[in-house]
Backbone bond lengths (Angstrom), bond angles and torsions (degrees), N, CA, C in turn:
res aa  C-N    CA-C-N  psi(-1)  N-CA   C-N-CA  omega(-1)  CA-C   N-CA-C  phi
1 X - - - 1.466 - - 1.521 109.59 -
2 X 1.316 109.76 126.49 1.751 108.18 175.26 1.575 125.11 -78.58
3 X 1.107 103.31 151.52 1.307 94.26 -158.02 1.934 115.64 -92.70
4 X 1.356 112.44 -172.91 1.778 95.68 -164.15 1.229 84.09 -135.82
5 X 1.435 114.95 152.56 1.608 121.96 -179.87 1.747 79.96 -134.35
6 X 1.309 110.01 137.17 1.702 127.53 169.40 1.761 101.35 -93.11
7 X 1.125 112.66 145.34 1.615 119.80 179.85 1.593 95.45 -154.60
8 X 2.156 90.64 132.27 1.501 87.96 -179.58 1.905 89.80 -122.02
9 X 1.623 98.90 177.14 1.421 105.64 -147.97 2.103 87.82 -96.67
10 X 1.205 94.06 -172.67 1.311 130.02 -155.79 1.038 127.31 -90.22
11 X 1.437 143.09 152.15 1.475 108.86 152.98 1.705 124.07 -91.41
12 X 1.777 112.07 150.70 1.393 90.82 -145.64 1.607 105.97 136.24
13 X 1.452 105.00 -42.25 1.451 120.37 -161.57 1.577 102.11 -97.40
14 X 1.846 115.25 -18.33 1.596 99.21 -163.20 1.314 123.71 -92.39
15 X 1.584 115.38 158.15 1.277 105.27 -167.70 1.481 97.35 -143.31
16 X 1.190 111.35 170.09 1.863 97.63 175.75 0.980 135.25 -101.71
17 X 1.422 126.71 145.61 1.482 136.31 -145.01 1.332 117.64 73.67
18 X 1.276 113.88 24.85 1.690 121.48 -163.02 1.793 85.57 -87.23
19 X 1.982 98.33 130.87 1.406 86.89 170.02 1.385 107.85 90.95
20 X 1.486 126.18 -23.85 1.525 132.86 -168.71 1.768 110.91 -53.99
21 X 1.413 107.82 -46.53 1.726 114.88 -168.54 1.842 95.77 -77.08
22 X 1.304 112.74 -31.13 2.030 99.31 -175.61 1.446 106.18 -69.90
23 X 1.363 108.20 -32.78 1.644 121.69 173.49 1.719 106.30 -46.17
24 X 1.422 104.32 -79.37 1.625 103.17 163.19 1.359 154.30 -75.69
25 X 1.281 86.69 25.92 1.615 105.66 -170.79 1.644 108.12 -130.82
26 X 1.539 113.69 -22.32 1.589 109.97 -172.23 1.749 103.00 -131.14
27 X 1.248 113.57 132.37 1.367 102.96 179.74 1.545 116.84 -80.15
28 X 1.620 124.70 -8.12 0.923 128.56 178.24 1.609 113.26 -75.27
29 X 1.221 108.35 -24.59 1.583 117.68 176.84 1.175 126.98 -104.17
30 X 1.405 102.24 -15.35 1.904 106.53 134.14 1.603 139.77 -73.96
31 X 1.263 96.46 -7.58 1.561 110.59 -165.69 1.927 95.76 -90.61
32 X 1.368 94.39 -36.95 1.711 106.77 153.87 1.102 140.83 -31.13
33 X 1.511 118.47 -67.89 1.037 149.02 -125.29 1.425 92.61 -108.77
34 X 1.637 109.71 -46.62 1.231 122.87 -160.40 1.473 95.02 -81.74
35 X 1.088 129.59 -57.05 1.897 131.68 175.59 1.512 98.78 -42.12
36 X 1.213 126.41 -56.50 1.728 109.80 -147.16 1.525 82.11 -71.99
37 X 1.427 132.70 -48.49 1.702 114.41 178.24 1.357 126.10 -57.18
38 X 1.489 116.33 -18.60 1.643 95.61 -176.18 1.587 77.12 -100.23
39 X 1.247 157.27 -20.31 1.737 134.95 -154.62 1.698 89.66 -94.62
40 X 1.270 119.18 -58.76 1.659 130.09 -161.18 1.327 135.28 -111.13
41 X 1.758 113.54 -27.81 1.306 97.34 175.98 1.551 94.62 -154.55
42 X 1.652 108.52 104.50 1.881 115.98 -158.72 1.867 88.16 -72.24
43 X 1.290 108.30 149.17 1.544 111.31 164.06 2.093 95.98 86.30
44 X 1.080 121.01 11.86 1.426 121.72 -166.79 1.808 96.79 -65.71
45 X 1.573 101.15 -40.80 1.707 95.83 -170.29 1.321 109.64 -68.35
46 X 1.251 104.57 -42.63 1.861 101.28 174.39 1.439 125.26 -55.89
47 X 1.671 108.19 -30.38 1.464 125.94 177.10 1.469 97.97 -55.70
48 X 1.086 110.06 -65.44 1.935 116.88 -169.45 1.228 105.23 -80.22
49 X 1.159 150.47 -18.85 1.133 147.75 -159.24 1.546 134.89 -110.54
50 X 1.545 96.76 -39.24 1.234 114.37 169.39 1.465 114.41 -98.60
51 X 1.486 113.04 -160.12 1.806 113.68 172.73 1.700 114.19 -97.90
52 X 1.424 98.68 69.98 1.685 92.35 159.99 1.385 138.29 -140.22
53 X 1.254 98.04 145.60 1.486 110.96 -178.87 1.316 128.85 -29.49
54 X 1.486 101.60 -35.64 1.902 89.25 156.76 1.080 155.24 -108.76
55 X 1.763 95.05 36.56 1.556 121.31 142.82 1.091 106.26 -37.21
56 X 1.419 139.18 -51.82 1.584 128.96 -153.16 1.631 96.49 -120.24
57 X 1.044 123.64 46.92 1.640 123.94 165.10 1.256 107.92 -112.91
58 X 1.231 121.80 138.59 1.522 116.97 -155.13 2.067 100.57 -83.09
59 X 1.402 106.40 -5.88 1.475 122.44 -175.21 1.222 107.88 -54.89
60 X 1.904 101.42 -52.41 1.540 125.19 173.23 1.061 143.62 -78.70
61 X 1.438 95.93 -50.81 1.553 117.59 153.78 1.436 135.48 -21.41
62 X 1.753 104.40 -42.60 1.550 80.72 172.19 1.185 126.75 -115.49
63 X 1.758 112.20 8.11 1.309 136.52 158.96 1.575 101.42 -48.39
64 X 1.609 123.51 -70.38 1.169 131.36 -160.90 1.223 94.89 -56.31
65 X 1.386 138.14 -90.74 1.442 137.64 -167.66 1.634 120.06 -38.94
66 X 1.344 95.15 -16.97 1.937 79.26 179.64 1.511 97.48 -96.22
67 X 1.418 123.71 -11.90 1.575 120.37 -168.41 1.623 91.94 -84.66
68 X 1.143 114.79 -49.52 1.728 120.76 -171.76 1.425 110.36 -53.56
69 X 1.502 108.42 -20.37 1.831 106.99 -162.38 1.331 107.65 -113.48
70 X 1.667 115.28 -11.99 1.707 112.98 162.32 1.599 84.21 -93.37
71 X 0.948 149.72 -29.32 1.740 111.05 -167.66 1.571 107.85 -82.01
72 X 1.254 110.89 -22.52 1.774 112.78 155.31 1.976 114.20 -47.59
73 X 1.525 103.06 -54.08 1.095 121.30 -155.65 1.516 102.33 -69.64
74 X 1.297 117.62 -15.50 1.617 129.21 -162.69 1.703 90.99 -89.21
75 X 0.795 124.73 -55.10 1.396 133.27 162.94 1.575 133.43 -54.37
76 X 1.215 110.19 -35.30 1.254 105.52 176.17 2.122 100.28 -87.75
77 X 0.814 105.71 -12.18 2.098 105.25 -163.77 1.685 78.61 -61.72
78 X 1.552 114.47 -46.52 1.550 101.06 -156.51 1.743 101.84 -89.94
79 X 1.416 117.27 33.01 1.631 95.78 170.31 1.959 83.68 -137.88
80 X 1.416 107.81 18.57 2.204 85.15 170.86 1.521 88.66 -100.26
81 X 1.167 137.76 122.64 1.322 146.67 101.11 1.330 117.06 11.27
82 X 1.502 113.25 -63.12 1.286 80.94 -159.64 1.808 94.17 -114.27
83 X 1.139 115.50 -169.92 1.565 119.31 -164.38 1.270 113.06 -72.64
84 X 1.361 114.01 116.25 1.990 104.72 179.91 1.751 104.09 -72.26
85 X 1.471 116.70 148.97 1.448 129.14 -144.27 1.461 95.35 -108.44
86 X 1.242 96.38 -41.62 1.716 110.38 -157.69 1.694 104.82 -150.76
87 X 1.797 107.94 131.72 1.437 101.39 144.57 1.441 118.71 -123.14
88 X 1.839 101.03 176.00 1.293 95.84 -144.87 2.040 74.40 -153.79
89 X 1.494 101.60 123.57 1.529 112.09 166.94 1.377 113.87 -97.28
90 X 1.234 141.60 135.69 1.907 124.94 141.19 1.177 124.76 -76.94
91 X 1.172 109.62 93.69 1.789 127.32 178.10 1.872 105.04 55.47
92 X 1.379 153.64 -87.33 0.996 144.90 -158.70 1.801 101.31 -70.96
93 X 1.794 106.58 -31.60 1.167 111.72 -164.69 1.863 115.60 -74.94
94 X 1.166 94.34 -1.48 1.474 108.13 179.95 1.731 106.29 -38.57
95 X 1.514 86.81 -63.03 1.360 100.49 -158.83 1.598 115.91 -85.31
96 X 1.456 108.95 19.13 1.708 120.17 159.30 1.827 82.01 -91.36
97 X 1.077 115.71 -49.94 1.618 107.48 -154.70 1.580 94.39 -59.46
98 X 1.339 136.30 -41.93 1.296 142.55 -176.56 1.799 106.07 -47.27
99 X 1.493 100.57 -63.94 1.452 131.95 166.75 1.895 99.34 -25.09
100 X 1.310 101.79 -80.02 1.019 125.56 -151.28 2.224 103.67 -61.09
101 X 1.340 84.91 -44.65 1.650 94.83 170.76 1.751 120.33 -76.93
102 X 0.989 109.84 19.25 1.627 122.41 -160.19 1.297 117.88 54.42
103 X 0.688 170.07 -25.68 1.779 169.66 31.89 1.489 93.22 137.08
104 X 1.676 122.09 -59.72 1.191 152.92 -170.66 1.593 125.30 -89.99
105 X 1.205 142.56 88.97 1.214 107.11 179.76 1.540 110.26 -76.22
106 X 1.379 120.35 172.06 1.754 129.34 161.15 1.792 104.37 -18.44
107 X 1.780 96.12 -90.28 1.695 84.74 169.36 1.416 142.02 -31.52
108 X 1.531 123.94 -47.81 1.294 125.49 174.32 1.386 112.01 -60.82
109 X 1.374 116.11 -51.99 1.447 119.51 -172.26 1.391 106.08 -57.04
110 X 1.644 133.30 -36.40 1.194 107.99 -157.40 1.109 117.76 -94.36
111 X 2.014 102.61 -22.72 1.615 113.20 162.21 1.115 135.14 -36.58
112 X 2.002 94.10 -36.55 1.256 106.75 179.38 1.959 125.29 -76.88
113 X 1.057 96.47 -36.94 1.758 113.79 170.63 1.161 113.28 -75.18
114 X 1.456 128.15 -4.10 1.466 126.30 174.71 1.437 99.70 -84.83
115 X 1.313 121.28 -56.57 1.495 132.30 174.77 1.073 128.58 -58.04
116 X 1.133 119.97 -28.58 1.038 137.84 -150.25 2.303 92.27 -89.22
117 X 1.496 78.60 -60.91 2.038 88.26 174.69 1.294 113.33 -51.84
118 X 1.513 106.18 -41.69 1.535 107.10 174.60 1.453 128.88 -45.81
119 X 1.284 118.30 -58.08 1.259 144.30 -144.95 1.690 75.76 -110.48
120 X 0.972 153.67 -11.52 1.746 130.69 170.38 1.539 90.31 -81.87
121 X 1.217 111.21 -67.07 1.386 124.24 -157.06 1.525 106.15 -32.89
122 X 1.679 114.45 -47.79 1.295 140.00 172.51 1.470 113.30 -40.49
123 X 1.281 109.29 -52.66 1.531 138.67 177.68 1.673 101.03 -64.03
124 X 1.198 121.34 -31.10 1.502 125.31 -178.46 1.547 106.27 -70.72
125 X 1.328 99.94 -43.82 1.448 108.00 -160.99 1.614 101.73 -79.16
126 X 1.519 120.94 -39.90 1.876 95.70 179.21 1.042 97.98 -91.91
127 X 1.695 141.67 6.95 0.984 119.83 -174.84 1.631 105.78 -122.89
128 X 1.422 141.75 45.30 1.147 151.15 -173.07 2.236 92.49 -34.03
129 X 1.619 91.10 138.25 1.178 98.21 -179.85 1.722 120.65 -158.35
130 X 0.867 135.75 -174.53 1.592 143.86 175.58 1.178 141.49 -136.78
131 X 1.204 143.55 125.42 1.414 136.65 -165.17 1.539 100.75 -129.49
132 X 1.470 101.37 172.19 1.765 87.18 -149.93 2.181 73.82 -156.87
133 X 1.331 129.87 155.26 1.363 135.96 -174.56 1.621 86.61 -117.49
134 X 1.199 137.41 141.22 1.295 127.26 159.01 1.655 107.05 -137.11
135 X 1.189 90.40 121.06 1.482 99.39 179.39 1.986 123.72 -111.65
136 X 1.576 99.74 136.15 0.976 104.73 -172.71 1.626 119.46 101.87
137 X 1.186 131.35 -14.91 1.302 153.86 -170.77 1.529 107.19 -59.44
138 X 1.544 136.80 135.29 0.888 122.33 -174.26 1.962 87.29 -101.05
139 X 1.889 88.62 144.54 2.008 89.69 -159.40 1.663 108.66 -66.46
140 X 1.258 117.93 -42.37 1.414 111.68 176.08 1.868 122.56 -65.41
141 X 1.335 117.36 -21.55 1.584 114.43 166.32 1.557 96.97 -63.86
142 X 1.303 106.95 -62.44 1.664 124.31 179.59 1.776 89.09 -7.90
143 X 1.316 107.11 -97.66 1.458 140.55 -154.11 1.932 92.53 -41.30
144 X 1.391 103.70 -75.16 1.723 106.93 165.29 1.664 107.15 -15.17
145 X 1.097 114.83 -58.34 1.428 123.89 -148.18 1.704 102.04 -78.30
146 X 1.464 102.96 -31.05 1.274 107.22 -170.08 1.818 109.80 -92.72
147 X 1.171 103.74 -5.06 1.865 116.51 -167.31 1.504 77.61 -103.61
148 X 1.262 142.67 -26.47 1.704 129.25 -172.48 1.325 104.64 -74.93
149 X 1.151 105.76 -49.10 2.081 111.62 -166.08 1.252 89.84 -74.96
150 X 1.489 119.73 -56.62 2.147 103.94 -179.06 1.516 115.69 -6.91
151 X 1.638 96.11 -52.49 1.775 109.30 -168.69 1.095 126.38 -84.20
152 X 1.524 116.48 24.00 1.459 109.60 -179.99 1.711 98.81 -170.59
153 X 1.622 126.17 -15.36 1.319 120.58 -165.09 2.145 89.57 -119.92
154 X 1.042 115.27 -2.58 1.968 94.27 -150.68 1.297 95.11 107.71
155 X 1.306 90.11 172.66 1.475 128.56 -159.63 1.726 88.33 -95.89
156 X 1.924 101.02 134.56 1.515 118.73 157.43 1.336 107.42 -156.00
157 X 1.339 129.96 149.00 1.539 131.52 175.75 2.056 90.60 -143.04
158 X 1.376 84.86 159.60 1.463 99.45 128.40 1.784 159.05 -53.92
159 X 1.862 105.76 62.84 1.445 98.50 -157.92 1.477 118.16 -64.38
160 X 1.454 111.02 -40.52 1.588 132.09 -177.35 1.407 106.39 -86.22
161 X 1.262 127.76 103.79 1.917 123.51 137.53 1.143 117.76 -56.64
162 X 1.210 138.84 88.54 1.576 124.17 -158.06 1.546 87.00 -101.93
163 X 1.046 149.05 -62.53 1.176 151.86 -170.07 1.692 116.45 -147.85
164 X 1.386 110.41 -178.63 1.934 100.69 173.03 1.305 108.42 -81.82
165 X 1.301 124.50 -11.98 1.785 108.07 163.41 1.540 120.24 -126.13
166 X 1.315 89.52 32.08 1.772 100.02 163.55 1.343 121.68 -149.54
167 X 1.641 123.14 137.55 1.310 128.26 -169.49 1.259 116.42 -150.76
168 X 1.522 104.44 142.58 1.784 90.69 -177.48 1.319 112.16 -122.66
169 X 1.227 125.48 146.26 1.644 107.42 -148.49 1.982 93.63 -121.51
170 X 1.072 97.37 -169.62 2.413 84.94 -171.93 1.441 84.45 -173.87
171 X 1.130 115.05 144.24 1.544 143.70 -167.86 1.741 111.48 163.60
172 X 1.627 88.70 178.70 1.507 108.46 164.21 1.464 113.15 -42.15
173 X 1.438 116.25 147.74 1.517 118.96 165.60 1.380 119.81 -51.52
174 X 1.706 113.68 -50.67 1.590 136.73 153.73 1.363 102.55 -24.02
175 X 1.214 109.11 -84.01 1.463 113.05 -160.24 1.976 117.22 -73.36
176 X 0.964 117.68 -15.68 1.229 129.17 159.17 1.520 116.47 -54.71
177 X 1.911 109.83 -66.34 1.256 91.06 175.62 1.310 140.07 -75.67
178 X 1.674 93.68 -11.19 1.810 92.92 153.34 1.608 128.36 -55.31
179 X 1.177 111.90 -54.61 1.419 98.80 149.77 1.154 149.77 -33.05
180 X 0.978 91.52 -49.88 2.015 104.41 164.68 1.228 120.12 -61.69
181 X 1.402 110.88 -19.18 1.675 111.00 179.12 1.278 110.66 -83.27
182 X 1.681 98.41 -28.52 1.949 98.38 -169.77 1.361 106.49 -115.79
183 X 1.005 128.88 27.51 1.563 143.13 166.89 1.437 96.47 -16.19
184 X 1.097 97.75 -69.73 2.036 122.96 -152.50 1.814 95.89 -55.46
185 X 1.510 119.63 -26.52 1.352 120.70 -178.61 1.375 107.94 -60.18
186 X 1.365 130.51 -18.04 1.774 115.08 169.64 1.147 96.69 -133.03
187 X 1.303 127.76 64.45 1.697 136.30 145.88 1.341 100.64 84.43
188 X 1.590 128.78 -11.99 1.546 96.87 -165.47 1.983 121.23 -81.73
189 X 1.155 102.49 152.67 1.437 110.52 -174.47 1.355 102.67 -78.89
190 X 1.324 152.13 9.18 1.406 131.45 -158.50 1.647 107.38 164.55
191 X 1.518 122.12 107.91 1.578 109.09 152.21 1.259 125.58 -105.29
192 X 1.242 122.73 153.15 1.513 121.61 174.39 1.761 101.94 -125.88
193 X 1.665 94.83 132.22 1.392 107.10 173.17 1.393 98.16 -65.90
194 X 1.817 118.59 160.20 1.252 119.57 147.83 1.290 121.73 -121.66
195 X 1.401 118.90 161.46 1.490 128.05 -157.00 1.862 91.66 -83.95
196 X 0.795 127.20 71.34 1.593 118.87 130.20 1.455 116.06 -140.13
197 X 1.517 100.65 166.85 1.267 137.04 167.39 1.648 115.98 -31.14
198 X 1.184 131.07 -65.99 1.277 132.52 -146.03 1.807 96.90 -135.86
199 X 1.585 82.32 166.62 2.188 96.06 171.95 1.519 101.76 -71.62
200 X 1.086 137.16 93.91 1.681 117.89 -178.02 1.668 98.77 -91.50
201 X 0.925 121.28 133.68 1.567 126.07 171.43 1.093 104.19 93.30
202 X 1.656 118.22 42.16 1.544 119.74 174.90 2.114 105.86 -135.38
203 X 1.223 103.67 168.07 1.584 97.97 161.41 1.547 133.22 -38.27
204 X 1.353 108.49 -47.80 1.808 120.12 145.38 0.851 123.86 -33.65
205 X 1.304 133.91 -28.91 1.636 115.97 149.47 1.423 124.96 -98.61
206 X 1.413 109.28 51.13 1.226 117.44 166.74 1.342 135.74 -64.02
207 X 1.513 107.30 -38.45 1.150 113.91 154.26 1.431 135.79 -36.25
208 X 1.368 112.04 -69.06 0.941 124.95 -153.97 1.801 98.41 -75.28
209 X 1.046 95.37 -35.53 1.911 111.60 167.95 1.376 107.47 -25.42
210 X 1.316 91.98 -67.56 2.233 107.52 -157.86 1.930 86.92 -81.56
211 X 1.063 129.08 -28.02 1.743 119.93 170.68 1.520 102.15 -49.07
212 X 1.945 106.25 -72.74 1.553 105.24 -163.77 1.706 111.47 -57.90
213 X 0.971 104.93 -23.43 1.607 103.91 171.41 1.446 122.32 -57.42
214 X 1.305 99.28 -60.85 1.619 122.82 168.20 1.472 108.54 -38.18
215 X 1.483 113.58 -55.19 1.426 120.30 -166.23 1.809 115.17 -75.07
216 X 1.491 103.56 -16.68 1.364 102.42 -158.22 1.729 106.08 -113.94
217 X 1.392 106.79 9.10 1.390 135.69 166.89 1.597 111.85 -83.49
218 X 1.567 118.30 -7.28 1.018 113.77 -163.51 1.663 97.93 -145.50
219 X 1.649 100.19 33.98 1.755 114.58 172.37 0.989 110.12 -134.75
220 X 1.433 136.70 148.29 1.086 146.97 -156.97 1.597 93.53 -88.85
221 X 1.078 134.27 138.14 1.557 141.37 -176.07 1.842 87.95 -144.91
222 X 1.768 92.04 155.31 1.652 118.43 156.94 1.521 118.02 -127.16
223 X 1.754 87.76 153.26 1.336 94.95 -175.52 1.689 109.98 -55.19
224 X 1.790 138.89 131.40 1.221 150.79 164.02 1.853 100.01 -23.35
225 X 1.411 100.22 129.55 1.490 119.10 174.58 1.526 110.26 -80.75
226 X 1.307 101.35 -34.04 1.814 113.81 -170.36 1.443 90.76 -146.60
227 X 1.610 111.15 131.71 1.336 109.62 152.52 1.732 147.52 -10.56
228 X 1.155 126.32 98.59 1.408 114.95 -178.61 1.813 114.85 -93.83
229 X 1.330 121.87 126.53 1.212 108.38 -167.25 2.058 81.01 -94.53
230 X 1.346 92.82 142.67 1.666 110.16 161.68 0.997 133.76 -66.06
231 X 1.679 149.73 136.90 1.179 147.80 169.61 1.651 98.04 -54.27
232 X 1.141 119.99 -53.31 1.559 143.82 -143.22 1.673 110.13 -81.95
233 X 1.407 100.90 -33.95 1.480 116.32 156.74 1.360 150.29 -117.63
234 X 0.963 97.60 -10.22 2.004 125.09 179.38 1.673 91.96 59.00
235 X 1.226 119.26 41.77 1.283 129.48 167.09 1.770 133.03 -125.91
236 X 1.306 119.61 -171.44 1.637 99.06 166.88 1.092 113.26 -106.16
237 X 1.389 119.00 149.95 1.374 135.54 179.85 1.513 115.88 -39.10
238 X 1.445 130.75 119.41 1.213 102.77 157.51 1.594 123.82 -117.90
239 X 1.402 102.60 134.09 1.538 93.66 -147.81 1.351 128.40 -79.77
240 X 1.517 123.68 25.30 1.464 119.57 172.56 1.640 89.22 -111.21
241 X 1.643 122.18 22.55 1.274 122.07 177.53 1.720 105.41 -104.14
242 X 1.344 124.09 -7.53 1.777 141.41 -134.45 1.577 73.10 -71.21
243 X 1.208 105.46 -81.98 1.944 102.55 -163.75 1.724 128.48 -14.09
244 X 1.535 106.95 -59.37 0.959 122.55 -178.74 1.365 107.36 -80.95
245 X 1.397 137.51 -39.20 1.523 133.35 177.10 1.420 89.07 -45.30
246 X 1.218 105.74 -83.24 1.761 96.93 -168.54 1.362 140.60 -21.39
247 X 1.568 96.65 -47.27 1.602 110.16 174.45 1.326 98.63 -59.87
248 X 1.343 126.74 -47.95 1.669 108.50 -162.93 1.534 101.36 -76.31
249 X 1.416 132.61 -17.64 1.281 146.72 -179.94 1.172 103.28 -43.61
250 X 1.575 110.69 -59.24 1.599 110.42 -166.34 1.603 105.23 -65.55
251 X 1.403 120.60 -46.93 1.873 123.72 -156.71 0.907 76.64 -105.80
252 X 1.316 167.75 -93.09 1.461 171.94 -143.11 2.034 103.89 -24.16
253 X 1.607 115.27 135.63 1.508 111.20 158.46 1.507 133.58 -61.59
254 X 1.046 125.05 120.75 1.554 125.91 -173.31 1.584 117.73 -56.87
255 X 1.025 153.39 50.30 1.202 152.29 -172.24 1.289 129.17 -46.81
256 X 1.727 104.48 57.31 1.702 97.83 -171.45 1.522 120.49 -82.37
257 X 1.307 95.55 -11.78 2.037 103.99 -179.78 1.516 91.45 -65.62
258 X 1.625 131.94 -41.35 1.276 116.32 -162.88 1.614 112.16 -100.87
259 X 1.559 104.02 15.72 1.415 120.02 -173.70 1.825 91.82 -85.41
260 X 1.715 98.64 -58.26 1.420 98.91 -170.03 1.046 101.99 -73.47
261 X 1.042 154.56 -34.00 1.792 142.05 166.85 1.347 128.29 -48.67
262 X 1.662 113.71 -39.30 1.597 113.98 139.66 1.297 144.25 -35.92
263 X 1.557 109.20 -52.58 1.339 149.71 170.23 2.068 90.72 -50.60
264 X 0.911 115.13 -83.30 1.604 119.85 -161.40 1.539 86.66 -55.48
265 X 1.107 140.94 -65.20 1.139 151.49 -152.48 1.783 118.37 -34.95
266 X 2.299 76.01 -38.59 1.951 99.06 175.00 1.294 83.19 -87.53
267 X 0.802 156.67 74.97 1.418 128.14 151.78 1.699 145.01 50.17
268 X 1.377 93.32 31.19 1.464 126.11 177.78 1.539 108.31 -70.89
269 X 1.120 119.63 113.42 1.726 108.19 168.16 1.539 112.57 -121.08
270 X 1.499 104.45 -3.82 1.810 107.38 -173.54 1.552 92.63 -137.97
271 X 1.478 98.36 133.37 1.378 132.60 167.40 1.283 125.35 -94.61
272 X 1.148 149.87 106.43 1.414 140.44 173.32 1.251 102.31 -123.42
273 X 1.817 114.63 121.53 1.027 136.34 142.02 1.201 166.30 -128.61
274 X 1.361 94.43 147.79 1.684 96.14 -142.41 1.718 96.19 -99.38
275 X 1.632 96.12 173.77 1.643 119.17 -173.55 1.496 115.87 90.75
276 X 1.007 148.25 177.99 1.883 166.01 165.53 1.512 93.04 -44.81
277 X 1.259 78.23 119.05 1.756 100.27 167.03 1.192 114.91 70.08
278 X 1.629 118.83 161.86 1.409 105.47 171.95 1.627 122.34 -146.25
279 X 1.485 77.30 68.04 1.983 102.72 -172.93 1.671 102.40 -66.51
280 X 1.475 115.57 -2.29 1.555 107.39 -172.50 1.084 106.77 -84.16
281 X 1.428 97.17 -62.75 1.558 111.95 169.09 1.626 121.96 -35.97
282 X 0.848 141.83 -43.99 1.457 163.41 161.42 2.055 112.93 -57.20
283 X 1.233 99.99 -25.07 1.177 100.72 167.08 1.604 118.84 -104.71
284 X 1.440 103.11 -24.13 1.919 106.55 163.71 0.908 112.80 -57.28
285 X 1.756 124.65 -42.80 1.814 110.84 -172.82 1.552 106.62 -81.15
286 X 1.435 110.34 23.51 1.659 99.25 -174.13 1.649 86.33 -115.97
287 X 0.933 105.71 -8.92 1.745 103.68 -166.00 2.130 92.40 -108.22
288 X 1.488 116.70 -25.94 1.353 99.28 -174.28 1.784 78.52 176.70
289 X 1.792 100.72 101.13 1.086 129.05 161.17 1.829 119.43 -49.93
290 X 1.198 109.87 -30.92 1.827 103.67 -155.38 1.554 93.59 -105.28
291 X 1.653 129.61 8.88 1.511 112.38 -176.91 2.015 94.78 -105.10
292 X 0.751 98.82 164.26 1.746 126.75 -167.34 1.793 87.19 -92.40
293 X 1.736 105.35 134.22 1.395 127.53 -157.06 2.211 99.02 -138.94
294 X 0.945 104.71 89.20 1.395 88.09 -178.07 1.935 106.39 -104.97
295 X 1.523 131.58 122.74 1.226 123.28 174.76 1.269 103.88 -98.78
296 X 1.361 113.14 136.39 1.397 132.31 -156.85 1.598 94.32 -123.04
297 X 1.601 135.85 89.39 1.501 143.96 -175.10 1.075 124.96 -129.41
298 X 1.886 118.26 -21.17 0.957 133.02 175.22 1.283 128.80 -114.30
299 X 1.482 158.35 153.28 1.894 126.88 130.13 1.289 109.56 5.84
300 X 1.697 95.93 -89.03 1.465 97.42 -155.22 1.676 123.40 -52.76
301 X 0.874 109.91 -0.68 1.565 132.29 168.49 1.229 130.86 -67.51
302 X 1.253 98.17 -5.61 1.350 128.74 -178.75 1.394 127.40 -79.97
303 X 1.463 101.29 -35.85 1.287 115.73 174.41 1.586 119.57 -83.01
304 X 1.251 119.79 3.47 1.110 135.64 161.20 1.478 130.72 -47.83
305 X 1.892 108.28 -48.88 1.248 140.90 -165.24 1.502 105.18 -66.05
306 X 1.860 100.33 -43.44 1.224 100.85 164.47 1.552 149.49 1.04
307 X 1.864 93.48 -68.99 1.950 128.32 170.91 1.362 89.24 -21.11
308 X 1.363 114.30 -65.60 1.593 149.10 -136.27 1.793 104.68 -49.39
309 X 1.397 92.05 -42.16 1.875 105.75 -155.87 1.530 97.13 -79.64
């Protein structure tokens, strides 16, 4: 029997009404929905639900998406059959995968995503920054290209492995649009700026790094039920390591191209992922065409799981 690795989504991914039909259709994902607003974030249903602007505030932002993707997730645990092997977050989604593996309870997790938005957002503001998608790039010019401007424009790396022909790189504004000028110097065909505020997944969020560490030293955590593969290592968690993974989690590069290459490596052939949108899925068949990708966003999505039994 092949095995299933669960992957939850990002921030990046939310949109509104995301999650709206499990809300009215499952009481378990109302029973959700409704706690994280009266314990953590009052007005959360209107946030996701209705038309507002702080859908896209990073304050909210990653409150909403991790609440939207366990009340999905509460629902889907009771229709896989067979045993999930592995989880697997993209950068915000870590900490559903934490969630999701017990690692986290409800309380810890959300304490932790409340602070956590805070203190980035904070990090945005003295640390104004840029992120840039570059596609097509061969990854080692990439890296060259990005260790050259370090030395003369600011700070840029590679934060996102998104796949072998996509990368998203985070630095100075300076040194970003130098990049952008010389893209074409390691093969890539195309960059796209992205709409936030700050370098997220760079030294600039150092701060906020040694905080969530600080803060999560002083929460009750359990040892992982199922494997968690790391952004930070494309490995599994080991859990008298949790403190410090995290810290590098936040400033640290996300390595999900070498997450899913691990992942197949165990013997992963099915992907299911869950939360808004399904940019993961879409980046697995770029990283390994022949394994099975199911996005789980809707109800009717449901019937998907089915394959499974």
């Amino acid at each position: 029997m092949s095995k299933i690795a669960v992957l939850f989504a990002g921030q990046g991914t939310q949109c509104p009404m995301m999650g709206l039909d499990f809300y009215q259709t499952f009481e378990e994902s109302k029973q959700v929905i409704d706690q994280i607003e009266s314990m953590y974030y009052p007005e959360l249903k209107n946030i996701i639900y209705g038309q507002d602007e702080r859908l896209n505030q990073t304050a909210f932002t990653q409150g909403a998406i991790v609440a939207t993707s366990i009340a999905i997730y509460e629902i889907v645990k009771e229709r896989i059959k067979q045993r999930v092997d592995y989880f697997l977050g993209f950068s915000l989604g870590e900490y559903s995968a934490l969630y999701a593996s017990e690692v986290l309870s409800l309380s810890s997790l959300f304490t932790l995503i409340q602070s956590r938005a805070k203190w980035m957002e904070e990090a945005t503001i003295k640390h104004p920054g840029a992120m840039g998608a570059i596609l097509g790039a061969k990854e080692s010019l990439l890296e060259a290209l990005c260790q050259e401007i370090s030395k003369t424009h600011g700070f840029i790396h590679i934060a996102n492995y998104n796949s072998p022909t996509q990368h998203v790189v985070s630095g100075t504004r300076n040194a970003y649009e130098e990049l952008a000028s010389r893209y074409t110097e390691c093969g890539a065909k195309r960059v796209v700026k992205l709409q936030v505020s700050g370098a997220f997944h760079t030294p600039f969020m150092a701060q906020a790094a040694k905080q969530i560490k600080e803060l999560l030293l002083h929460l009750p955590t359990n040892r992982p039920q199922v494997d968690i593969i790391l952004n930070s290592t494309a490995l599994p968690l080991v859990y008298e390591e949790l403190p410090s993974r995290l810290e590098e989690h936040t400033m640290g590069s996300v390595k999900f191209s070498q997450s899913i290459e691990y992942l197949i490596q165990q013997g992963v052939s099915t992907f299911i992922e869950i939360g808004p949108g399904n940019v993961l899925s879409g980046l697995i068949k770029k990283i390994n065409m022949d394994v099975k990708t199911l996005s789980i966003q809707n109800v009717q999505d449901l019937v998907k799981l089915e394959e499974l039994s």
